[in-house]
Each structure stands twice: as structure tokens, then as C-alpha cells.
ROMIDO-677512 format. One record per residue (C-alpha): residue number from 1; chain; x, y, z. Coordinates in steps of 0.2 Angstrom, whole numbers, plus 5000, padded with zeros to 4 digits. Layout:
REM ROMIDO-677512
i:ch:x:y:z
NUM:A:X:Y:Z;
...
This chain:
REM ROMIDO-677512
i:ch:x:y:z
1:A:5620:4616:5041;
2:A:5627:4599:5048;
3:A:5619:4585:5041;
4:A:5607:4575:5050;
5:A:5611:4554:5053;
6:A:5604:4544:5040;
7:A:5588:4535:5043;
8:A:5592:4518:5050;
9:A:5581:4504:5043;
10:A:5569:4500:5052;
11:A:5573:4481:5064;
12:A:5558:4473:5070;
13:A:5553:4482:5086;
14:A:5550:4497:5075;
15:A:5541:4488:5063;
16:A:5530:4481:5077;
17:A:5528:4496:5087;
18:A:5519:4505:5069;
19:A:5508:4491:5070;
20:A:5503:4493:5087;
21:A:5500:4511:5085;
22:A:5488:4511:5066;
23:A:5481:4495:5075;
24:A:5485:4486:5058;
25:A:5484:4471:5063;
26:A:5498:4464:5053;
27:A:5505:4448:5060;
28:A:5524:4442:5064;
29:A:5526:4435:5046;
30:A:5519:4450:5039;
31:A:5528:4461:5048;
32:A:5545:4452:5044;
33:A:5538:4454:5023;
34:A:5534:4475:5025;
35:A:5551:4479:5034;
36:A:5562:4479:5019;
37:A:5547:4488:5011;
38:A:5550:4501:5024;
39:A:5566:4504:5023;
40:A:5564:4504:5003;
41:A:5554:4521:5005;
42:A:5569:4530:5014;
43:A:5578:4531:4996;
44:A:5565:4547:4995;
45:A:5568:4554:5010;
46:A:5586:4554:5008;
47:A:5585:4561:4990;
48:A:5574:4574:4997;
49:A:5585:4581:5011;
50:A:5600:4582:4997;
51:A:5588:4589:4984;
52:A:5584:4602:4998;
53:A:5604:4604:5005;
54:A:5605:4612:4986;
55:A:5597:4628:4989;
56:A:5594:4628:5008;
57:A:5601:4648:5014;
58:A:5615:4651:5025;
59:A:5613:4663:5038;
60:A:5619:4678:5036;
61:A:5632:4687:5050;
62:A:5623:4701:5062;
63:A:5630:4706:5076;
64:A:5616:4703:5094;
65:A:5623:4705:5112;
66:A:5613:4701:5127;
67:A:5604:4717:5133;
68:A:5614:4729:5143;
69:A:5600:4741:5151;
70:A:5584:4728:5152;
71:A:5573:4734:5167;
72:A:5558:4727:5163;
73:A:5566:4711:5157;
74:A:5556:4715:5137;
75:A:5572:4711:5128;
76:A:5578:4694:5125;
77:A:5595:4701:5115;
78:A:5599:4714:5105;
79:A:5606:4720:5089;
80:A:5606:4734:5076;
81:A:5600:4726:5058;
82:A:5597:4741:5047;
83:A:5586:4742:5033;
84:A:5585:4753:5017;
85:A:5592:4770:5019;
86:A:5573:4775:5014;
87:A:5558:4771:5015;
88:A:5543:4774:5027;
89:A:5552:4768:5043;
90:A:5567:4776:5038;
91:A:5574:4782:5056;
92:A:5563:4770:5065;
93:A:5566:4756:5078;
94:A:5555:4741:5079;
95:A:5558:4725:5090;
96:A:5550:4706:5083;
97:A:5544:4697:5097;
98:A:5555:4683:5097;
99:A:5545:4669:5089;
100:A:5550:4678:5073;
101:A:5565:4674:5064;
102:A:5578:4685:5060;
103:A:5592:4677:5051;
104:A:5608:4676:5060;
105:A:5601:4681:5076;
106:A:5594:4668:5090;
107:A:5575:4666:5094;
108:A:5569:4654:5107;
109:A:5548:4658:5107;
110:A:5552:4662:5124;
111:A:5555:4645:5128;
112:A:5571:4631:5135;
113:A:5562:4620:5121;
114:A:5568:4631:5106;
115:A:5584:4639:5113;
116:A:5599:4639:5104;
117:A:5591:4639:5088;
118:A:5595:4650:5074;
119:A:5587:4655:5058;
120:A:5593:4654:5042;
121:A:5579:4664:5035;
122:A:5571:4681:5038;
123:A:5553:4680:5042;
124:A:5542:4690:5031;
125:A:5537:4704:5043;
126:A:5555:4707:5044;
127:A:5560:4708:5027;
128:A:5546:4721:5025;
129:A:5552:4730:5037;
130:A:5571:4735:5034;
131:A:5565:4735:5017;
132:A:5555:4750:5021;
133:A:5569:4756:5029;
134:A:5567:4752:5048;
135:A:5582:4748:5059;
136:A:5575:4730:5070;
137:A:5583:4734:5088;
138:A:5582:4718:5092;
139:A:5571:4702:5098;
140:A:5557:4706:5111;
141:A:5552:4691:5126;
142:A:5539:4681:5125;
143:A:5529:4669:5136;
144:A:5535:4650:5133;
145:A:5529:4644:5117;
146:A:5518:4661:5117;
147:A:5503:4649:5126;
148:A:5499:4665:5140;
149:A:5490:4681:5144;
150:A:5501:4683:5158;
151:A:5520:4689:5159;
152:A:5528:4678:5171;
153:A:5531:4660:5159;
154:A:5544:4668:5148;
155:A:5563:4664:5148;
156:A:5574:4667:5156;
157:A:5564:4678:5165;
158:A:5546:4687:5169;
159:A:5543:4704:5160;
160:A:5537:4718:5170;
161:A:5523:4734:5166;
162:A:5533:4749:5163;
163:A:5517:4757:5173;
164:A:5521:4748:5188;
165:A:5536:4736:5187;
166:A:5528:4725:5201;
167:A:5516:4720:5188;
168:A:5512:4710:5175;
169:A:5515:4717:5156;
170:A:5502:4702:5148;
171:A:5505:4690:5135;
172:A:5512:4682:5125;
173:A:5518:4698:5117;
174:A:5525:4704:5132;
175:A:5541:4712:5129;
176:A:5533:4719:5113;
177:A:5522:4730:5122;
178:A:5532:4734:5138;
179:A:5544:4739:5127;
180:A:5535:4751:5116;
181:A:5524:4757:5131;
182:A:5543:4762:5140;
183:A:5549:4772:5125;
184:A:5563:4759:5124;
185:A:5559:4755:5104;
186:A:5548:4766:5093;
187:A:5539:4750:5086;
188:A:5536:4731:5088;
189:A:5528:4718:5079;
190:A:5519:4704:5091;
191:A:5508:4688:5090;
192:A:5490:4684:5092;
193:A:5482:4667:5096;
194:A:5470:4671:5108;
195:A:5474:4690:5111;
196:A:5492:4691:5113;
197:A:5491:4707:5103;
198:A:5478:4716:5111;
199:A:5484:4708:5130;
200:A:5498:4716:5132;
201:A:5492:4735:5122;
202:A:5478:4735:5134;
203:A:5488:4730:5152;
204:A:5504:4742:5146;
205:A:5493:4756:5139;
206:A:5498:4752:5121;
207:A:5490:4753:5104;
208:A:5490:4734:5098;
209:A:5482:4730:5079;
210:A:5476:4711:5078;
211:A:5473:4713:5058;
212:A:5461:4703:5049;
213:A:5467:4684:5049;
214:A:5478:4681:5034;
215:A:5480:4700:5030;
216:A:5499:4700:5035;
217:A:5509:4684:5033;
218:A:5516:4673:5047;
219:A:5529:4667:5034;
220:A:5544:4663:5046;
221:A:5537:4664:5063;
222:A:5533:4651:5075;
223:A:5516:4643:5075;
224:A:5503:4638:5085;
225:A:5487:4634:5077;
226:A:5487:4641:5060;
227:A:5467:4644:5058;
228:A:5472:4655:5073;
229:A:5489:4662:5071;
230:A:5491:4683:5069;
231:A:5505:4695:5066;
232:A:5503:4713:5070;
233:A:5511:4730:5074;
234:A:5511:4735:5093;
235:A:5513:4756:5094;
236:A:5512:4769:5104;
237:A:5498:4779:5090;
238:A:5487:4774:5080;
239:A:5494:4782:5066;
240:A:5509:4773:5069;
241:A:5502:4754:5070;
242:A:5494:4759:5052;
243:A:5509:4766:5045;
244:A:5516:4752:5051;
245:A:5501:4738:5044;
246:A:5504:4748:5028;
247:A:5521:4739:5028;
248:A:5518:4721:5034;
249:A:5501:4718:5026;
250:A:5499:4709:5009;
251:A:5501:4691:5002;
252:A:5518:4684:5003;
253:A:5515:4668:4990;
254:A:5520:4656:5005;
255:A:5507:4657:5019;
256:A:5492:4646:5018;
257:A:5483:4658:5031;
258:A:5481:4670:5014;
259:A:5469:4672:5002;
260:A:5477:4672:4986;
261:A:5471:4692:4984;
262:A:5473:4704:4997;
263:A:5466:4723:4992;
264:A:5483:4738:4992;
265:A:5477:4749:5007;
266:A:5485:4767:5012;
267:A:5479:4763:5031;
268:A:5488:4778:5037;
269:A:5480:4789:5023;
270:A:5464:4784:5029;
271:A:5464:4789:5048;
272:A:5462:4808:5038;
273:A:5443:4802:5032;
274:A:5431:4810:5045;
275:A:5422:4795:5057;
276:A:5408:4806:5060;
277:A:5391:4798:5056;
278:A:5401:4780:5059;
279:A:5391:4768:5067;
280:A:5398:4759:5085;
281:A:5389:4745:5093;
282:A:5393:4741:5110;
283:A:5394:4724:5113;
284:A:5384:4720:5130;
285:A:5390:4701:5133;
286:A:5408:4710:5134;
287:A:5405:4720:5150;
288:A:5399:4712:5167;
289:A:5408:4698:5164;
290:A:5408:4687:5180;
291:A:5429:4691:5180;
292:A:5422:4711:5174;
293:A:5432:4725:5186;
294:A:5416:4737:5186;
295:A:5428:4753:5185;
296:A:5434:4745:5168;
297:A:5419:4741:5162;
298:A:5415:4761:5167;
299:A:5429:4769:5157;
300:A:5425:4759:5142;
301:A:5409:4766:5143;
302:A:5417:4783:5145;
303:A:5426:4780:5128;
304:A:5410:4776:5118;
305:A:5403:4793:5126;
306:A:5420:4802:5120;
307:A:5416:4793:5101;
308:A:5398:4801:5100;
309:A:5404:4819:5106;
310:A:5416:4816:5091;
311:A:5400:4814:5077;
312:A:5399:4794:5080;
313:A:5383:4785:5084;
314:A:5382:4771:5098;
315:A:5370:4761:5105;
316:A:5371:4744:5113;
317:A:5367:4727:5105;
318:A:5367:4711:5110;
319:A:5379:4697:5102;
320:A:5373:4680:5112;
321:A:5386:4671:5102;
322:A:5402:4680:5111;
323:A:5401:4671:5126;
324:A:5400:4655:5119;
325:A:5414:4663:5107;
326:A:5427:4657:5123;
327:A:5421:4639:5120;
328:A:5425:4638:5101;
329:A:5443:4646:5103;
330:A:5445:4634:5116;
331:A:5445:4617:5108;
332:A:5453:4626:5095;
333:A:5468:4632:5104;
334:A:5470:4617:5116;
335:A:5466:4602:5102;
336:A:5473:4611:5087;
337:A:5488:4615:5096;
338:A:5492:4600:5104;
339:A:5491:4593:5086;
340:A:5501:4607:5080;
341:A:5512:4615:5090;
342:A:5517:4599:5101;
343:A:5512:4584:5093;
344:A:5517:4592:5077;
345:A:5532:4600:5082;
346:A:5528:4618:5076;
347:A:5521:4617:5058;
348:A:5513:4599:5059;
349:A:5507:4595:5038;
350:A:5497:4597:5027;
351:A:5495:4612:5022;
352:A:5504:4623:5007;
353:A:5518:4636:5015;
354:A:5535:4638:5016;
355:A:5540:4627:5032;
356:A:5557:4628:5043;
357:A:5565:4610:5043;
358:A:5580:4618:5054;
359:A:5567:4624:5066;
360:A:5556:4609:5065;
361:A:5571:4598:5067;
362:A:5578:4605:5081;
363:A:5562:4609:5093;
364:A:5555:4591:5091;
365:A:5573:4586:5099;
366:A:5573:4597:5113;
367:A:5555:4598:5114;
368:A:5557:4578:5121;
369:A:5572:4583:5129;
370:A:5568:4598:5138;
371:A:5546:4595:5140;
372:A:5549:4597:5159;
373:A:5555:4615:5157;
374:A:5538:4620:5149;
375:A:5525:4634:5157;
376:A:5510:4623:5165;
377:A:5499:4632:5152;
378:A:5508:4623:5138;
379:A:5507:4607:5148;
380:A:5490:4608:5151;
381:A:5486:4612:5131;
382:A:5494:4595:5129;
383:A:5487:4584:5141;
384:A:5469:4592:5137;
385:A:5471:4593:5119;
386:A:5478:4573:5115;
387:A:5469:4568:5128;
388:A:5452:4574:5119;
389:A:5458:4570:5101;
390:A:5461:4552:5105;
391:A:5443:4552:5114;
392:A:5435:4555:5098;
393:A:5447:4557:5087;
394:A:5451:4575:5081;
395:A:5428:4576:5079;
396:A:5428:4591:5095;
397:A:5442:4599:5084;
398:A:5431:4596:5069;
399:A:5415:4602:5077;
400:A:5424:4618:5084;
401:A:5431:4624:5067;
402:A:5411:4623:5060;
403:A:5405:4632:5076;
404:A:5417:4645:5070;
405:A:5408:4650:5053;
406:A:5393:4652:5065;
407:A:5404:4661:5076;
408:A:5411:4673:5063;
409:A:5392:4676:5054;
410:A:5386:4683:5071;
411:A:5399:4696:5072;
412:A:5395:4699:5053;
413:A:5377:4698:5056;
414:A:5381:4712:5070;
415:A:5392:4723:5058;
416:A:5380:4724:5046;
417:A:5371:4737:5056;
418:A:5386:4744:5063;
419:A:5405:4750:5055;
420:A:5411:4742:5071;
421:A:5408:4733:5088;
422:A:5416:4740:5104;
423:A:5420:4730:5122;
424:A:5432:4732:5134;
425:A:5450:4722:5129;
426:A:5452:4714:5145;
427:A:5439:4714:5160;
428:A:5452:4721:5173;
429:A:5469:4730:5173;
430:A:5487:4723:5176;
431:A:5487:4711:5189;
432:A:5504:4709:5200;
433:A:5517:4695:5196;
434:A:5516:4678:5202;
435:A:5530:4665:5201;
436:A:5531:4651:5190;
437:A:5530:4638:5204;
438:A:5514:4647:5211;
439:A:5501:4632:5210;
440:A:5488:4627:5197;
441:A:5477:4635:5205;
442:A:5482:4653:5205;
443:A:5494:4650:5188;
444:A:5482:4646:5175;
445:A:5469:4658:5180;
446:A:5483:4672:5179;
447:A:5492:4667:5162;
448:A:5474:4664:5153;
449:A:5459:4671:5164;
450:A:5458:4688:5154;
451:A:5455:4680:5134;
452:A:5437:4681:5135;
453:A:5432:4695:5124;
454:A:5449:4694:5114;
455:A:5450:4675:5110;
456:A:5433:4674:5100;
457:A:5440:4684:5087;
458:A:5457:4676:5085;
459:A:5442:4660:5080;
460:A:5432:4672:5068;
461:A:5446:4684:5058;
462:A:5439:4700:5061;
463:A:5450:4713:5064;
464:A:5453:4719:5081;
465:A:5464:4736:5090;
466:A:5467:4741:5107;
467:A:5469:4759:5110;
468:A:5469:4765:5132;
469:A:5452:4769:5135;
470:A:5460:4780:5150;
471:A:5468:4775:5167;
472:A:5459:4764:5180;
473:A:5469:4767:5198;
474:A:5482:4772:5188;
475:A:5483:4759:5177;
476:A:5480:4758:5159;
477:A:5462:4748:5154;
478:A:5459:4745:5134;
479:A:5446:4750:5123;
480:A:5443:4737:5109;
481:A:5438:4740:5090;
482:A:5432:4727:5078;
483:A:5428:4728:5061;
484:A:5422:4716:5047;
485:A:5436:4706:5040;
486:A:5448:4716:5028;
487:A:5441:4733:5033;
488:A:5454:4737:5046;
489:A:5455:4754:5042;
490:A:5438:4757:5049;
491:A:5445:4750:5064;
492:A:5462:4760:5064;
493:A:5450:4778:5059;
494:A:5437:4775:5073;
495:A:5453:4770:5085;
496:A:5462:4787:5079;
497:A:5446:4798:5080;
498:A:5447:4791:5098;
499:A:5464:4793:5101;
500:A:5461:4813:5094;
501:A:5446:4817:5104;
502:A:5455:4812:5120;
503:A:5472:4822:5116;
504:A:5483:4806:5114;
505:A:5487:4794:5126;
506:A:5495:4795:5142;
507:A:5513:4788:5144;
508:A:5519:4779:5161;
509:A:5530:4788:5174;
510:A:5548:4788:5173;
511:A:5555:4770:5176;
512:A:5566:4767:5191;
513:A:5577:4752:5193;
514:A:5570:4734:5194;
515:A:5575:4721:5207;
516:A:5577:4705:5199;
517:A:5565:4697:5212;
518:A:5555:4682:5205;
């Protein structure tokens, strides 16, 4: 790890340009008197970094090669890291979307801003899984800085729907999914801020588990917003993405997103519990949406009818709060990651968690350096976000995190009456690709016009699976299960009772080979 330069004292500009931005007030006299102050401070920060140099990891050697046979563009590179020789995923692949780290091996967060850097240490996720035997294949695409529904912001290129390569695969997990739903890995792990879990599952027929917030740990991935960042296994069963959850879930001691105690649960033990007598309400404000494809909205309601036929009760009920659920993630995700994520290079403060200073470090430089190269969706959470926090101040921030126990105790409120509340995932089916230089206009409303019923719960905690609900034209749609928060094996057993009254789900046809047109 090559050391840094030291902190230069700071000369009078620098002094005067803190004052200007606290608005202290201080004059040029008293300026002059609290430079050497200043620079006395900086004693503690180099003590620090040589205090850390001690016992900072070096990474170790693994082999990774850029992708030989990538059609749908889902791989950024690959490698062959095996895990245990036994162990639950013994014989088993699984690719990390690549805003986890795996020492050794590159990981950009599917972004010019973080390439070249690699991790020195393994993320949690990933040590869980080679230590339960799996063998990670390598790093999946994502959408720059994981800020879009859609699959057409990643580098270096957009990732295609391996059930029509002319479409989009959704974000921000997007090679996750597309890679699982082609049969290309057995497993992957993907990210959810605002559905980028449950986007992707649903647009490339997938199953995709958004657990409860802080079930599994984000230790040693890249953040966005940590009231709202997810981890979560991306499968082609359901009995796979609980096997899988069985894995990755639990309290790692370094993640503030955690409670300190997290209940042991067999997920994959439990699908074999009957659903029957199970209560599903269906969510109204999550059909007809003004963006709703009607035949969608149709063959989610086909699924609830294939759940009662299996012994489950359903009946509609009304949830008021979900549409205003939008609003809340909003502010959110724009405000709290423009603080975050930009402003706070990745992990911002202030909160106890194990940090990445080589990461932090080396995405605030090219973050300056390379800001031109990012998506228009991450632009915009930048301009909106700062430009709303120094109106007021962080208070719409503030406001929004309050709105969201309200939020979160109108889904409970619901769930006390049912096991679990039932929409579509998304209110239409893959849409085509677009280019990045398509204009604002057509760009934002394809990278982040599909969030609306996944979003509010990525605010509220609850767990939340997408499972096909059947083909729409030929295309998957997604059927969404939530559950109250920690009780996502009710989620995974209604998903499976699904996913066994319908015969298992369909697989896309045979992929041909993909142009590279963008």
C-alpha cells in the first residue's frame, strides 16, 4: 500500500477558505493565530494513518481475466476463487455484483469513478460464501455507482435480458441477474437501494430476495445510503436464494446497519412448512399505477389466484401510505446520498463499522477527477440532493427519515392482519435499451421510472422477494412478497408454495450471439 503525502500545513488561503465555508467569521488576525493551531492537529492524523499501516491487510493473489464468452455483457471479469471443500455450496458458483469486494480482484461499482481499485479485504458476503464452500466465478456489472433501474449506465458497457438480448436486464444488479437467469452462474449476490434486487429478478425472470434491512451484513461493499443499503441472493429457486440467505445472513460485529442480535434461521428448512391457511393481502395502490401495463397487473392477479388454489387466503386491502412511500425513499436516496455517497465519498462518518480508507481514498480522487464520466442519474442525485441540503440544511433529509417510521408502521399495521402483502415488482416488462447519450428526458424515466412499489420498502426494512408471476408477451413479469421484518421465511415459504403450485419457473430460450451495438 503506498503511502499517501503528508498533510501540508495549511498557508493562509486554506485557512481563510475554512472560514469562508463555517461562515466563522474569524478575521485576518485571527486567522493568522489559528493556523499554526491547524496544523498542530495534523500530529493525530499522521499517528493515525501509521497506527493503521500496522495492521492494514495485504491483498492476497487470485488469478481474474477479462471475460472470454460475455453475450449479454453481465460479467465485468472473471476468476475461480474456491471456497471450503465442504459446506452447503459445495460445488456451487455464485458471482458478487461488483460493488463487493473481493480481495485481490478489481471492482469498479460499475463506474470510471472507482476503476482501478483493488480491495485488500474480502467483503463479508464473500467470506461466507467460500466458507460454506462456494467457488465465486467472478464480479457481475453493475449500473454506475449502482444509482439505476435500468441496464444501460454500467461500464464499460450495457448489460442485456438473456430473454431478449435487445432489452434491458434492470438495475443496478444487472449482471447478477442476467447471469443467473442465462444459466451462466448457479448463484449471485446483488444490491438493493431502491429495488435493485427485485428489478432485475423481475425484468429477467429471476428469484431475487431483498432481506430484512440489517439481516445480512454490507460489511465490505460499496454504499449508498446506509438507512437504505441491502445485500441479497439473486437465484433461479426459491429454495436456492434461502439456502443461499441461510449463508449470508447474520451479525458480522462490524455493520451499523445491524442490530446487535439477529435470530439463527434454517430458511431453506422452512419452505417444507405447509402455507396453507396463510394469510396474503393484496396491496391495491400497487396495481393501476399511472406507469401500470394492465397485462402485468393481470398476471399478478393470476398468481394470487394460483396461491388460494394452493390453501392460501387473499383478499385485497388498501395501504394509502405506499404511494406516498415513493416520496420518503426519494429524499432519502437523493439527499442522503448526495451526502453519502458523493459528498461523503462512499462511507461519509459517523457511524460505527468497519470503513475502506483505500477505497475511500481512491474514489474521492477520481470521483473529482473523472465526475464527467458519471450516469445522468447519479448527476442528478447530486445536484438535487446538495442543492436541497444547503436550502434547509439536511431538515427534508431529517423530516424524510421520521416519515419513515410512519412508513414502516403502515405496512406493520397491514401485516398484522396478513403473513404477507403481495403487488406486482415492477408495473411493466423489460423495456428495450436505450443509449447513454439518449436525452434527459427519455434517460431518467428509463434508469428510475419502475421503483415505485420496490423503493418504499428499501425506506421501511421489510423483507421483500421477486419470484416470475408468469410471462407477459413473452417476457417475464414479477410477483412481489413482503413480510414483516425478520420473518423472511414466510416470504421465501409463500414464494416456494408459489413457485410449486405453478411447476417451477420458465427459463429463457437458447441465447444467440449479441452485437455490440450501443
Amino acid at each position: 500500500m503506498a503511502a499517501p503525502n503528508p498533510i501540508p500545513p495549511p498557508d493562509g488561503a486554506a485557512i481563510a477558505a475554512l472560514n469562508e465555508h463555517y461562515a466563522f467569521g474569524l478575521s485576518e488576525a485571527e486567522q493568522a493565530e489559528f493556523g499554526p493551531a491547524v496544523a498542530a492537529t495534523l500530529a493525530a492524523s499522521e499517528r493515525v494513518e501509521e497506527l493503521y499501516r500496522q495492521s492494514a491487510p495485504q491483498a492476497p493473489h487470485r488469478e481474474w481475466s477479462e471475460p472470454a464468452d460475455n453475450p449479454l455483457g453481465g460479467w465485468y471479469v472473471t476468476t475461480s476463487v474456491a471456497g471450503a471443500a465442504e459446506g452447503p455450496l459445495a460445488g456451487r458458483t455464485v458471482a458478487l455484483k461488483d460493488n463487493i469486494s473481493l480481495a485481490g480482484v478489481p471492482m469498479t461499482n460499475g463506474s470510471r469513478t472507482v476503476e482501478g481499485f483493488v480491495p485488500l479485504r474480502d467483503a463479508t458476503v464473500a467470506t461466507r460464501l467460500l466458507e460454506a464452500g462456494a467457488t465465486i466465478t467472478g464480479k457481475a456489472v453493475c449500473e454506475d455507482l449502482c444509482f439505476s433501474g435500468a441496464s444501460f449506465t454500467s461500464q464499460p458497457e450495457p448489460v442485456r435480458n438473456p430473454w431478449d438480448p435487445s432489452r434491458n436486464s434492470g438495475g443496478s444488479s444487472s449482471g447478477s441477474a442476467a447471469l443467473v437467469g442465462s444459466g451462466a452462474v448457479d448463484l449471485a449476490v446483488g444490491g438493493d437501494q431502491g429495488g435493485s434486487i427485485r428489478i432485475p429478478s423481475s425484468f429477467c425472470g429471476t428469484v431475487g430476495h431483498k432481506p430484512t434491512h440489517g439481516l445480512v451484513p454490507y460489511t465490505g461493499a460499496f454504499p449508498i445510503e446506509s438507512t437504505i443499503d441491502h445485500l441479497g441472493p439473486i437465484a433461479r429457486t426459491v429454495s436456492d436464494a434461502a439456502l443461499m440467505l441461510n449463508v449470508l445472513a447474520g451479525v458480522d460485529g462490524y455493520d451499523a446497519r445491524q442490530p446487535t442480535v439477529v435470530d439463527e434461521v434454517d430458511y431453506l428448512a422452512t419452505l417444507g412448512e405447509s402455507a396453507s391457511g396463510l394469510r396474503v393481502g393484496v396491496v391495491t395502490e400497487g396495481f393501476g399505477r399511472p406507469e401500470s401495463d394492465p397485462a402485468v397487473d393481470e398476471a399478478v392477479r393470476d398468481a394470487v389466484e394460483t396461491l388460494r388454489g394452493a390453501g392460501l387466503t387473499a383478499e385485497d386491502v388498501s395501504i394509502p401510505w405506499h404511494l406516498d412511500g415513493f416520496a420518503v425513499w426519494n429524499v432519502i436516496a437523493t439527499e442522503g446520498a448526495a451526502y453519502q455517497m458523493l459528498d461523503g465519498n462512499a462511507y461519509g462518518q459517523n457511524y460505527d463499522a468497519l470503513y475502506d480508507p483505500e477505497l475511500v481514498a481512491h474514489y474521492a480522487r477520481q470521483r473529482i477527477e473523472r465526475g464527467a464520466e458519471l450516469s445522468k442519474t447519479v448527476k442528478l442525485v447530486g445536484l438535487s440532493g446538495r442543492y436541497t441540503f444547503e436550502h434547509a440544511g439536511g431538515a427534508y433529509y431529517a423530516m424524510a427519515r421520521n416519515l419513515a417510521y410512519e412508513l414502516r408502521a403502515a405496512y406493520d399495521h397491514a401485516l398484522t392482519s396478513y403473513d404477507v402483502l403481495v403487488m406486482p415488482t415492477l408495473p411493466y416488462t423489460a423495456p428495450e435499451l436505450i443509449s447513454r447519450g439518449s436525452p434527459l428526458e427519455t434517460y431518467l424515466p428509463t434508469a428510475l421510472g419502475m421503483v415505485g412499489n420496490c423503493a418504499p420498502f428499501d425506506v421501511s426494512g421489510h423483507p421483500a422477494a421477486s419470484v416470475p408471476a408468469g410471462l407477459v408477451n413473452g417476457l417475464p413479469a414479477g410477483l412481489m412478497v413482503i413480510g414483516k421484518r425478520f420473518d423472511d421465511a414466510t416470504v421465501l415459504r409463500v414464494a416456494h408454495t408459489f413457485e410449486q403450485a405453478v411447476g417451477g419457473f420458465p427459463a429463457p430460450p437458447a441465447l444467440t450471439t449479441v452485437g455490440g451495438n450501443r
